[in-house]
Structure formats: C-alpha cells, structure tokens
N, C-alpha and C positions, 0 to 999 in steps of 0.2 A: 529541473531538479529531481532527485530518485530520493525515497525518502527512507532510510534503512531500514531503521525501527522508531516505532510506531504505536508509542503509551498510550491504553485507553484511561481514561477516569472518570468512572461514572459520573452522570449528572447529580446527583444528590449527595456525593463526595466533593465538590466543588472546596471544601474549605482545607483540601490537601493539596489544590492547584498549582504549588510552591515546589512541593516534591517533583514535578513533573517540569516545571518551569526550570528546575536546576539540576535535571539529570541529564543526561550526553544525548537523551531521546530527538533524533530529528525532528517530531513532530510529534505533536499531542490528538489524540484524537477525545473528542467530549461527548459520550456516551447518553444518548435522551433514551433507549429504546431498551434493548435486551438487561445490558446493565443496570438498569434503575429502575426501581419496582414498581409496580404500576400507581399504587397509590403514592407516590413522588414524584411522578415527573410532570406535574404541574409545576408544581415550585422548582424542579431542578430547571425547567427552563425559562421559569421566572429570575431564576439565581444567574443563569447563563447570561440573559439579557440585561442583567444590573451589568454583570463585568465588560461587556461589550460596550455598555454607554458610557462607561470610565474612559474607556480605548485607550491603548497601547499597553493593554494587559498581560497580552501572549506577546510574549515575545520568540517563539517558536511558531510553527506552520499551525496552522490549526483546520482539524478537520471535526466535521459533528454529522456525528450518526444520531439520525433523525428515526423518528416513528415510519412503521410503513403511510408511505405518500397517498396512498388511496385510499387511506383512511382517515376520519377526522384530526386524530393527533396530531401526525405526522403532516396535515395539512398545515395546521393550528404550529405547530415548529418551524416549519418553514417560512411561513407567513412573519412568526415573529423576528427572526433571526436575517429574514431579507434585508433590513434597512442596514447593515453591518455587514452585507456583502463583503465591503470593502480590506475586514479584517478576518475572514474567514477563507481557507485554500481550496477547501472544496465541500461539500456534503455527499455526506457516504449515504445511499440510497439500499432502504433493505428489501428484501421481497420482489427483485428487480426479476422480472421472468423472460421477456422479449425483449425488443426492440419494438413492440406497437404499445408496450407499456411505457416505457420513455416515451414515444412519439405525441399520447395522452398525457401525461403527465408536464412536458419540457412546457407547453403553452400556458400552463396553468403558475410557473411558478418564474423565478428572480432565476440567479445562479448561472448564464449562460455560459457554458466556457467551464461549466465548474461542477459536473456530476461524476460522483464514483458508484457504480452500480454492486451490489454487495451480492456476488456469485452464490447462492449459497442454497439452490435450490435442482435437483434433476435438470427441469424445465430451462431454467438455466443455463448451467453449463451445455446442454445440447443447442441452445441459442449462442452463445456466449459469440460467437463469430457477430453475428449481427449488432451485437448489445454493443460490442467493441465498435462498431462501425457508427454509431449514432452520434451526430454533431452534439458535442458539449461535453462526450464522454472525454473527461484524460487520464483516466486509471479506472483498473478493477481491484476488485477486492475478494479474495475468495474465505466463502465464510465454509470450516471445515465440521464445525460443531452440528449445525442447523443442516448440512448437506448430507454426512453421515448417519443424523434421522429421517431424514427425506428417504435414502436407500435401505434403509437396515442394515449399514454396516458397520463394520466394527471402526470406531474412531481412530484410527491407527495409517501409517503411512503407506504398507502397501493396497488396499482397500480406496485409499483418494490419491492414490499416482495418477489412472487417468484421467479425472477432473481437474486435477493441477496442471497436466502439460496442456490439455484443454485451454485453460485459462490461461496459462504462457504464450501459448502460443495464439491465442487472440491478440493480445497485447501488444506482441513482437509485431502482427501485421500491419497494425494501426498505430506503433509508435506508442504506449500508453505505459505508465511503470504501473505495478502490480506491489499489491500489498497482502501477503502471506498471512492466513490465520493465527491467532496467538498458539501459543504451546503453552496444553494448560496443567503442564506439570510443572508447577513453581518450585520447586526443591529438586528437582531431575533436571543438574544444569547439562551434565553427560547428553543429556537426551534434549534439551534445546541447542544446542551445539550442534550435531549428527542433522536433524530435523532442518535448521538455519544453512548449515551447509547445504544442504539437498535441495532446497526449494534454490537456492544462489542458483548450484548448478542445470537447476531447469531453465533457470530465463529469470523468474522474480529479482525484481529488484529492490524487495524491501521485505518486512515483517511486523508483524503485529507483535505487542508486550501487554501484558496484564498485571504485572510488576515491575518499580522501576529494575528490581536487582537481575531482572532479566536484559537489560537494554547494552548492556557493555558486552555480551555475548553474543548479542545480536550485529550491535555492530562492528563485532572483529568478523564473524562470519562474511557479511557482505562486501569487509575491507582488502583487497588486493593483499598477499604478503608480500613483504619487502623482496621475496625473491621472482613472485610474480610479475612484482613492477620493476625490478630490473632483465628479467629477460621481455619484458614486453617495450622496456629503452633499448636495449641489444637488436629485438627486430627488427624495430623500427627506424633505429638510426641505418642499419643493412637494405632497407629496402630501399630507404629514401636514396639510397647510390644509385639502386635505378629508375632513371628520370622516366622511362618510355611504359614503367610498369611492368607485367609480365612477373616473372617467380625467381626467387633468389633462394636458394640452400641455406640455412643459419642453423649451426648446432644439431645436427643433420636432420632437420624439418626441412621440409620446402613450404616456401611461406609466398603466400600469392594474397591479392585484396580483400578477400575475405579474412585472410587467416592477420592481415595487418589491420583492419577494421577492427576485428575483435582485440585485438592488442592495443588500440587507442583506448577502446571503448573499458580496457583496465586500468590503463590512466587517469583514465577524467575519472573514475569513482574513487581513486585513491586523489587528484586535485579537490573534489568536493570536500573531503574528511580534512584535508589541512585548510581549507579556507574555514570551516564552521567551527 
C-alpha cells in the first residue's frame, strides 16, 4: 500500500482524533515526539495506550512517531505501545543516523517488519542507502524541518532537492514508499500543491499533513489525472499486442518495458484511490 497523505496529530491532542478519523487522510500518523511538548507526553502516550486497549479505534493506517529510541522516552513508548503491535502500520523512528543505529536498536524492541527510519539528519541522508537496506525497514521518511537546521539552510525546496532525491532514490532501490515532509504553510494551498507535485515527480509516494485542510490537495497531487490514466490504458493496451516484447510506437513515444512498467505503476495508484 502507498500512503498519500499523511495526518499528524499530536499526542496530547488526542481528543480531536475524529477529525483525522473522518478526513480523506490515508493514514494518520500519532505524534509522541516533536509535536507534543515535553511536559505531555507522558500522559499523551498514556492517552495513546487507553485507545489501543478499546481496539478497533483507528480505523485508518496508523503510524506513531515515537521519542528518539536511545533514549529513555522513546524506549519507554515503544515498550508501551508493543503489545498492540497488532493495530499499529509501523513506527516512525526519529534521530535514525545509520544503519548500525538500527542494527542496535531492532534487537532491543517488537516491531519486526515495521520500522520507518525518519531521514532528517546530514548523517542521514549520506547513510540513507544503507538505512534503506536494513531488514524491517518499509518506508522512509524525510524529515525537512530538523534537516534544514542540521545544514544551515534555508527551509525552502531548492536548498533540500538533493536530500530528497537522495532519499527517493534509496527507496526506489529497496522497494520502500516514502513519506514527504509536511508543508508548513497552512494557508499557502498555491504552495502545497507546486511542493506535492514535486516531491510526486521525484519518486515519493506520499506526503505528510499538519492539517486536515491540507490532505485533499495532497491527494489530488499524487492522483494519476484522468488523462494520465487514460493514455497510460492507451499504452498499455498497444504493447500488450506484442506478445514477444520488444518497443511499439504509440502517439509518437516509443514505449519499451520500462516505459510500460511505469504506465502500470499509474494505474495501480489510481486503482488504490477508488478502492479506499
């Protein structure tokens, strides 16, 4: 599954979990760490682990960015939130620098199958190949906020282009969908749109939200348009004439397995959008 967009809500806002439950969002993600201030997030993931014992709460994916892991918090989160494995998609992992930091870290906790390493540091992204490769990883995250003070740069898109295709293209190697930093211009829909589109056209397969009124822009950006997916049925019905493979002319492209691979692969995220 690719998860488009991608609602935070803090851990100590838990009593607007409704809003997030009933907006178009793929997936919720539940905020122990950045988002929720420090003197809170005891009780936000006391509050967490009440809804979890109810279960069948989320009825959306659900992901929980934890405390950093080598630290007591974020030990102390994970520990708690283990026995509910079962109704959690994955844990977003902050402060993830290597791959010997996972290597340390995987032994010590639940989760197998189920770590998103949250890119968001130099050290990082110049690992990010390896982080990618580490058994259990299935997505990254790139954190653009925390990354941008890590260099002294300016928070802006040209400044973290190559940390983005960095992190795309880790992803791409190892099969992992990626989830896009929020855009943290809530009233600048112009400028979530342009931004959503961009990070699409690099490889991401998804995007963070920090408001719901962000999430329906989000996922028209990473929706196929209707003219998209019909010349990518037009290709594809053209190629499939030849049985033996090899390159066929359509609409004066030449269209060979690659170029028909990525025309499926428009498909299936416009089939996702009509099954959800």
């Amino acid at each position: 599954m690719r998860y488009k967009s991608n609602l935070f809500i803090p851990g100590h806002t838990l009593d607007r979990l409704d809003r997030g439950l009933n907006s178009n969002a793929s997936a919720l993600i539940i905020d122990l760490e950045d988002g929720c201030p420090e003197d809170k997030k005891i009780e936000a993931r006391e509050e967490l682990i009440a809804l979890l014992k109810k279960g069948k709460v989320f009825t959306k994916p659900l992901f929980i960015r934890v405390n950093d892991a080598m630290n007591e918090n974020g030990r102390q989160d994970i520990d708690a939130i283990s026995d509910y494995e079962d109704q959690i998609e994955a844990i977003i992992l902050p402060k993830t620098q290597s791959f010997d930091f996972l290597a340390t870290l995987a032994p010590m906790i639940a989760f197998e199958n189920k770590l998103v390493p949250l890119i968001e540091t130099p050290r990082a992204v110049d690992t990010v190949t390896q982080i990618a490769a580490f058994k259990g990883v299935i997505g990254l995250f790139f954190g653009a906020a925390d990354f941008s003070a890590g260099m002294g740069s300016k928070l802006a898109w040209e400044p973290l282009l190559y940390a983005r295709h960095k992190v795309a293209l880790a992803a791409a190697m190892y099969n992992l969908f990626t989830i896009d930093a929020p855009f943290f211009y809530i009233d600048d829909e112009d400028g979530l749109k342009k931004e959503a589109e961009a990070v699409k056209n690099l490889g991401f397969t998804g995007k963070a939200a920090i408001h719901p009124s962000q999430i329906d822009f989000i996922n028209e950006a990473f929706e196929p348009t209707k003219e998209e997916k019909e010349e990518a049925k037009r290709v594809l019905e053209e190629y499939q004439k030849m049985d033996g493979g090899g390159a066929i002319k359509v609409d004066g492209q030449m269209i060979d397995e690659p170029i028909a691979e990525a025309m499926r692969l428009k498909l299936s995220l416009g089939d996702e959008e009509e099954e959800s």
